[in-house]
C-alpha positions as CSV (number, residue, x, y, z in Angstrom):
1,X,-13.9,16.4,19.5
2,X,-11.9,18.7,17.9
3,X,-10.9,18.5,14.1
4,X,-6.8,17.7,14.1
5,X,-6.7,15.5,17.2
6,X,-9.0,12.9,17.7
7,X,-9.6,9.3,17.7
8,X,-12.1,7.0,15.8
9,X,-12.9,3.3,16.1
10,X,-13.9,2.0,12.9
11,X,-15.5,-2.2,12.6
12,X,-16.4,-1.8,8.9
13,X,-13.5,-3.2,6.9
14,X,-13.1,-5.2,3.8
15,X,-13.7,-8.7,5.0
16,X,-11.3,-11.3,5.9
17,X,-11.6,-13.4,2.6
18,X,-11.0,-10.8,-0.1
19,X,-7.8,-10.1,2.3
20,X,-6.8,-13.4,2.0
21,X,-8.0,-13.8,-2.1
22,X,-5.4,-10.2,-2.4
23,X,-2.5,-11.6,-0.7
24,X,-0.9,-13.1,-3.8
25,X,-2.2,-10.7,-6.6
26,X,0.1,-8.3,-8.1
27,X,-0.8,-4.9,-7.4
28,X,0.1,-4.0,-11.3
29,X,-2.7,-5.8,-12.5
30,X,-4.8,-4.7,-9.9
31,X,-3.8,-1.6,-10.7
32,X,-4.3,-1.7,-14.1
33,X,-7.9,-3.0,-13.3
34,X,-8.4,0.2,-11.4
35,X,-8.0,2.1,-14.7
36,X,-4.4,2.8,-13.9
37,X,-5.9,6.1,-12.3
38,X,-4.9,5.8,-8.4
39,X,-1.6,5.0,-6.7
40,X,0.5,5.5,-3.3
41,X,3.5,7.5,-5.6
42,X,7.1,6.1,-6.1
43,X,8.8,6.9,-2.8
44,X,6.8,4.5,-0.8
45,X,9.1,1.3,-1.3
46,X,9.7,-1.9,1.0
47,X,11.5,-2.5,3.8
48,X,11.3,-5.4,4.2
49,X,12.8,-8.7,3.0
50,X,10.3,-10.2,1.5
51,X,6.2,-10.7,1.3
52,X,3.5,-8.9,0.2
53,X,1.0,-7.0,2.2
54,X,-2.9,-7.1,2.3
55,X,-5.0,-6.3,5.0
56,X,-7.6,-3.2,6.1
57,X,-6.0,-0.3,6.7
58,X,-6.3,1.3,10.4
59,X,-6.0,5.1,9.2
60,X,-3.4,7.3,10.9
61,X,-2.6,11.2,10.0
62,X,0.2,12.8,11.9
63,X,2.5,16.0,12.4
64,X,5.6,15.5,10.2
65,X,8.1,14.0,12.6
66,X,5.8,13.1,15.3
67,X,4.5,9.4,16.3
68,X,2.2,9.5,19.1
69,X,-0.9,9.1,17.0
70,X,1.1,5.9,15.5
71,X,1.8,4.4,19.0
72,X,-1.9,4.6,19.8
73,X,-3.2,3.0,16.4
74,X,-0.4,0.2,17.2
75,X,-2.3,-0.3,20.9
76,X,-5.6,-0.4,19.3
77,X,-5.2,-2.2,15.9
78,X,-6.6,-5.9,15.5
79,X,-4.9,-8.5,14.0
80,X,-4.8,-8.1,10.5
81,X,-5.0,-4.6,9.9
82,X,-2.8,-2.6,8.3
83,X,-1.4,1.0,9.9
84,X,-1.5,3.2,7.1
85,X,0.0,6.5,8.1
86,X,-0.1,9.9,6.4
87,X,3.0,11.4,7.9
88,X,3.1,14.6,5.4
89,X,5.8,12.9,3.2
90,X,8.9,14.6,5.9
91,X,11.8,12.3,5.6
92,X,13.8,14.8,8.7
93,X,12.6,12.5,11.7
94,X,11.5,8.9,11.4
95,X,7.7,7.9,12.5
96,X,9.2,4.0,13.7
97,X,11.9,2.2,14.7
98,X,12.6,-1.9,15.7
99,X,10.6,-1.2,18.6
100,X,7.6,-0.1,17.6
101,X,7.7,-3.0,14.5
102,X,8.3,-5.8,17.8
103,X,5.1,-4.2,19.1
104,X,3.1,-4.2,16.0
105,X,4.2,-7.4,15.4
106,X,3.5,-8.9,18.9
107,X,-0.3,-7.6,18.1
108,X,-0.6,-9.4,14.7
109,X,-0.2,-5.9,12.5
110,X,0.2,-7.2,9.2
111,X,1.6,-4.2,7.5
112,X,2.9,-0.9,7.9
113,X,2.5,1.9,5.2
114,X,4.1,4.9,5.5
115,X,4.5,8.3,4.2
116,X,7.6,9.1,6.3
117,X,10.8,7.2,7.3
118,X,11.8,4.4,9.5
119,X,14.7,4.1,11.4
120,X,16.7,0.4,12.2
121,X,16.2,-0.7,8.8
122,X,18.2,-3.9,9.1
123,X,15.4,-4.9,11.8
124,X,12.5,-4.3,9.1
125,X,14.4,-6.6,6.5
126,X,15.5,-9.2,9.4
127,X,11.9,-8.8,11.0
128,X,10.0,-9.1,7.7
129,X,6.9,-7.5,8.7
130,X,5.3,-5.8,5.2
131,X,6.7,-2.3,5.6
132,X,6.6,0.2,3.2
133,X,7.8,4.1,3.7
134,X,9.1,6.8,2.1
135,X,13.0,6.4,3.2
136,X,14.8,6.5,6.2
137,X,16.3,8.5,8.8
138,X,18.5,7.9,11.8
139,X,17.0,10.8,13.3
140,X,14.8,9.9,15.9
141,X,11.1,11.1,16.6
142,X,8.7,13.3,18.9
143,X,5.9,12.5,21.1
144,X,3.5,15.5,21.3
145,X,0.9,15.1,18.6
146,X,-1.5,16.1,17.8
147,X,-2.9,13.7,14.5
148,X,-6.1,11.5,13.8
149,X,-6.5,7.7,13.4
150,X,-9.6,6.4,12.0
151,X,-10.7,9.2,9.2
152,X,-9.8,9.5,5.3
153,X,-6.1,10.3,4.7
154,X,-4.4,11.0,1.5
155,X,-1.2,9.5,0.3
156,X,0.1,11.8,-2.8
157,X,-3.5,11.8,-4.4
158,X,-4.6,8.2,-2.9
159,X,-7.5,8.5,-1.2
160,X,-7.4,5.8,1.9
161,X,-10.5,5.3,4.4
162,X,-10.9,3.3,7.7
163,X,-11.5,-0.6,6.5
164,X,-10.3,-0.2,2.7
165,X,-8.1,-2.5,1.6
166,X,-4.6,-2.1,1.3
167,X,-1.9,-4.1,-0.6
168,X,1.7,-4.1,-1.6
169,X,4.3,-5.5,-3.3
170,X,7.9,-5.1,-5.3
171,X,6.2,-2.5,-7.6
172,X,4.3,-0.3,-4.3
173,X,1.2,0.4,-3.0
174,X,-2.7,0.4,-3.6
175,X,-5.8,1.2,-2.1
176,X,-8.8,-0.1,-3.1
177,X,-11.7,0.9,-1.6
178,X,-13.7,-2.2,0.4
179,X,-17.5,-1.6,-1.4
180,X,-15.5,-2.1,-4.7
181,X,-12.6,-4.9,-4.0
182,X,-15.3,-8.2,-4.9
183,X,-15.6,-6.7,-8.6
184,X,-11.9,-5.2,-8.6
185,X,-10.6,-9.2,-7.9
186,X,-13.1,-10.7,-10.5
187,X,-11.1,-8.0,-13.4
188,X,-8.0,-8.7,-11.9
189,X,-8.4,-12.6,-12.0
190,X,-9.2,-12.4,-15.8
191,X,-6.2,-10.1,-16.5
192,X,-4.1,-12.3,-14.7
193,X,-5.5,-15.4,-17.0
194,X,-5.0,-13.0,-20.0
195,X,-1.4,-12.3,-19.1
196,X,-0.5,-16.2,-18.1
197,X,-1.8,-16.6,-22.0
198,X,0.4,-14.6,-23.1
199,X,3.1,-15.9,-21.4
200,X,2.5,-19.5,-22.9
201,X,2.2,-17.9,-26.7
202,X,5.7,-16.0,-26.2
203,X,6.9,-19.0,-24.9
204,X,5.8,-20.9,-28.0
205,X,6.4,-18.4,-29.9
206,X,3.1,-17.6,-31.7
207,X,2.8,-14.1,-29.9
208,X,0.7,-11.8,-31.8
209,X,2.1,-8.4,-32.5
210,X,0.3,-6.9,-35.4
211,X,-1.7,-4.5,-32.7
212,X,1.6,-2.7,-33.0
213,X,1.7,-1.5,-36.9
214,X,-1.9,-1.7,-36.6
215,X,-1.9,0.9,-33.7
216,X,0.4,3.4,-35.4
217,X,-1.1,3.1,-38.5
218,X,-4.3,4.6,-36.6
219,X,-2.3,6.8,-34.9
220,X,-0.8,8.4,-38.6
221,X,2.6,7.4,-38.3
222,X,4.7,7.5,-40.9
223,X,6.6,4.7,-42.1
224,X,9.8,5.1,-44.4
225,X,12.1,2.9,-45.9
């Protein structure tokens, strides 16, 4: 099968409860309990009204402008997955329009991410299927391949295999791979704990904020009056 144009099913994906235990954590403090070291880059925002994504992700890679690949991962995805799409960052042609969404939809997609543009945006925010792409473009697609689904892509330095797990919300997107999501959730619960503390002490006001001075005065700043 040649390299560039093939086709891969893929049955090992993170499993249906960590999807489930993801759906309402926010992907900043799952981030930050990923040592702030991997991310999706700024342009891919939502679409969509409202929600946040999590599911596996059903791989696609694509020629700039071209969606064939992304109509057959549609045809093929299960319920649940998410299509994640490496469409070379082009904004000229969109990869998707209402169409396509309806289709997802009427196959239980539960997510779209997408390093290209949509089209019919007011659909995607009246649909409100988790969408998240890199803009959008009236201009409409081709047909023609060639692309992959089911192998690694890379979304501006994120690293996304078949059956990781892939979230979203207001602040953008994360992989994280499926071997390491069960110890990724357990740091993420206890920073969210740590951070709903916090919360309570401002609110109080007894927040602690000599780390502060503390921190430049280890850093050598100089204080004057």
């Amino acid at each position: 099968m040649p390299i560039g144009f093939r086709v891969r099913k893929n049955a090992d994906k993170v499993s249906a409860d960590l999807v489930a235990q993801y759906q309402h954590m926010p992907v900043a403090n799952v981030s930050d309990s990923m040592s702030r070291m991997t991310a999706g880059g700024p342009r891919l925002r939502p679409m969509h009204a409202s929600g946040q994504l999590s599911g596996p992700a059903l791989t696609v890679k694509t020629r700039p402008g071209d969606n064939l690949m992304l109509h057959k991962a549609i045809d093929m995805a299960d319920p649940g997955d998410v299509i994640v799409c490496d469409g070379g960052g082009d904004l000229t042609n969109s990869l998707m329009g209402e169409i396509m969404l309806l289709l997802a939809m009427s196959r239980g997609v539960a997510g779209f991410v997408l390093d290209g543009a949509i089209r019919d945006l007011d659909a995607f925010q009246k649909r409100n299927l988790p969408v998240f792409a890199a803009g959008v473009s009236h201009r409409g697609p081709y047909k023609d391949g060639p692309g992959e689904i089911g192998y690694e892509i890379a979304i501006d330095g994120m690293v996304i295999r078949p059956g990781d797990l892939m979230i979203g919300d207001w602040d953008g997107c994360l992989c994280v791979p499926k071997e390491d999501a069960a110890d990724v959730l357990k740091a993420t619960e206890a920073k969210n704990a740590a951070e709903i503390q916090q919360f309570a002490d401002i609110d109080a006001g007894k927040a602690d904020r000599a780390w502060v001075d503390a921190s430049l005065k280890h850093l050598g700043c100089s204080f004057e009056d």
